[in-house]
C-alpha positions in Angstrom: 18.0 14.7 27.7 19.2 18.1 29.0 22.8 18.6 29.2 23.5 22.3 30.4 26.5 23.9 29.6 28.0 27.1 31.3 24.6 27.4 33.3 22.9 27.4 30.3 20.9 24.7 29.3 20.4 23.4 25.9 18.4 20.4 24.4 20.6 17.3 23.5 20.2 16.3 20.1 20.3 12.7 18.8 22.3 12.3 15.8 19.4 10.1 14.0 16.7 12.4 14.9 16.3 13.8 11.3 15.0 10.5 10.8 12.2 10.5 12.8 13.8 8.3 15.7 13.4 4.8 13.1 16.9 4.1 13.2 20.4 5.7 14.1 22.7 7.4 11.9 26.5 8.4 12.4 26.9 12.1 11.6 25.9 12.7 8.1 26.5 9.3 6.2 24.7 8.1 3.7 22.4 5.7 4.5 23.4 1.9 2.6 20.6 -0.4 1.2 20.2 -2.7 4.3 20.2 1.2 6.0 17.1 1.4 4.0 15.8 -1.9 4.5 16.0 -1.2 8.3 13.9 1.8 8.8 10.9 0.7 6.7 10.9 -3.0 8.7 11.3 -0.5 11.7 8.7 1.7 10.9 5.9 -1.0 10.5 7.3 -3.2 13.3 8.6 -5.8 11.6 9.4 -9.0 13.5 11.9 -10.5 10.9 14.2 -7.9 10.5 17.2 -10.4 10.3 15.4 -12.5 7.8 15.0 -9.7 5.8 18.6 -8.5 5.4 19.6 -12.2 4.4 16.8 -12.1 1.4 17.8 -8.6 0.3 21.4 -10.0 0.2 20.7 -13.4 -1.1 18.8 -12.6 -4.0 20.5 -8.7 -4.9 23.3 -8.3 -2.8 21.8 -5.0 -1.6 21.7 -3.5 -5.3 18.5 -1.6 -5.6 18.6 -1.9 -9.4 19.6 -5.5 -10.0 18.0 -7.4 -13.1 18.1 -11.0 -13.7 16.4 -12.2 -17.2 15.7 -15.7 -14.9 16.6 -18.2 -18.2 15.1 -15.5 -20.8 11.4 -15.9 -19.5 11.0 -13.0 -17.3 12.8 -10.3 -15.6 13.6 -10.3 -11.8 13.8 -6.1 -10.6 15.3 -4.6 -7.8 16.7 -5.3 -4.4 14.2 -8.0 -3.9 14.1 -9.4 -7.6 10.1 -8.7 -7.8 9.2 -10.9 -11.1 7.8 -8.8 -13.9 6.0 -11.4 -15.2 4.6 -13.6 -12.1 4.0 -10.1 -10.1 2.7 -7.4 -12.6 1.1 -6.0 -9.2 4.5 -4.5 -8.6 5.4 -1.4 -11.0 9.0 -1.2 -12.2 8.8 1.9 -9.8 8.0 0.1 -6.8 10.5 -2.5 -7.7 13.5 -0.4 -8.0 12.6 1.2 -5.0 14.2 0.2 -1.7 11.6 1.3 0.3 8.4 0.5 -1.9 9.9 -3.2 -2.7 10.6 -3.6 1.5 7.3 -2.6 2.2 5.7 -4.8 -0.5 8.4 -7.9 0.6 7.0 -7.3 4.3 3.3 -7.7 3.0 4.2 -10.8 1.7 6.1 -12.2 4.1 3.4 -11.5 7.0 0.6 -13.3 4.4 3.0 -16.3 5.0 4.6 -16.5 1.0 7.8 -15.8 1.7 8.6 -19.3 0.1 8.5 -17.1 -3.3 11.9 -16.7 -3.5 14.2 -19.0 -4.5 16.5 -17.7 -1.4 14.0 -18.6 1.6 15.4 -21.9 1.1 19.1 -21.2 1.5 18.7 -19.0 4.1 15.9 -20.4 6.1 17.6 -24.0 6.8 
């Protein structure tokens, strides 16, 4: 959009544009978690962006760096709770990491075994 000012006229900037147009931002803020979430399901079209949310919420509450021992056997990392011992595929790196865990979540979700987690139930009935 061109907006001219004075006679002059000057490009109109959008205020997410520093982030490549993959999702709106107010002014400087700081994006959240489910901020996070968003742009990756955005950037690889992601058809169950709701879904999504309510996993990241149901099984971390958002917190990129959440641990649960799950009953002392094995440990559950990061905003999606990636199981050390059931998915050794997934580095503590990429588990800790809001955007390497979403991207890895989407993967699994679009092979259909989103039934993984103990949440899809709760939140898909």
């Amino acid at each position: 959009m061109i907006i001219a000012l004075s006679g002059t006229a000057v490009q109109a900037k959008a205020p997410y544009e520093r982030q490549n147009n993959t999702f709106p931002i107010a002014g400087d803020r700081e994006l959240t978690v489910a901020d996070r979430i968003l742009v990756e399901a955005n950037k690889a079209d992601f058809k169950w962006k709701s879904y999504l949310l309510k996993l990241a919420y149901c099984e971390s509450r958002f917190d990129e760096y959440a641990t649960n021992m799950n009953g002392g056997h094995s440990l559950d990392r990061g905003v999606f709770q990636w199981n050390k011992k059931y998915h050794p595929e997934i580095s503590d790196e990429c588990a800790f990491s809001v955007e390497c865990s979403t991207k890895k979540t989407m993967e699994a979700i679009n092979a259909g075994k989103q039934s993984m987690w103990m949440c899809d139930k709760l939140i898909s009935s």
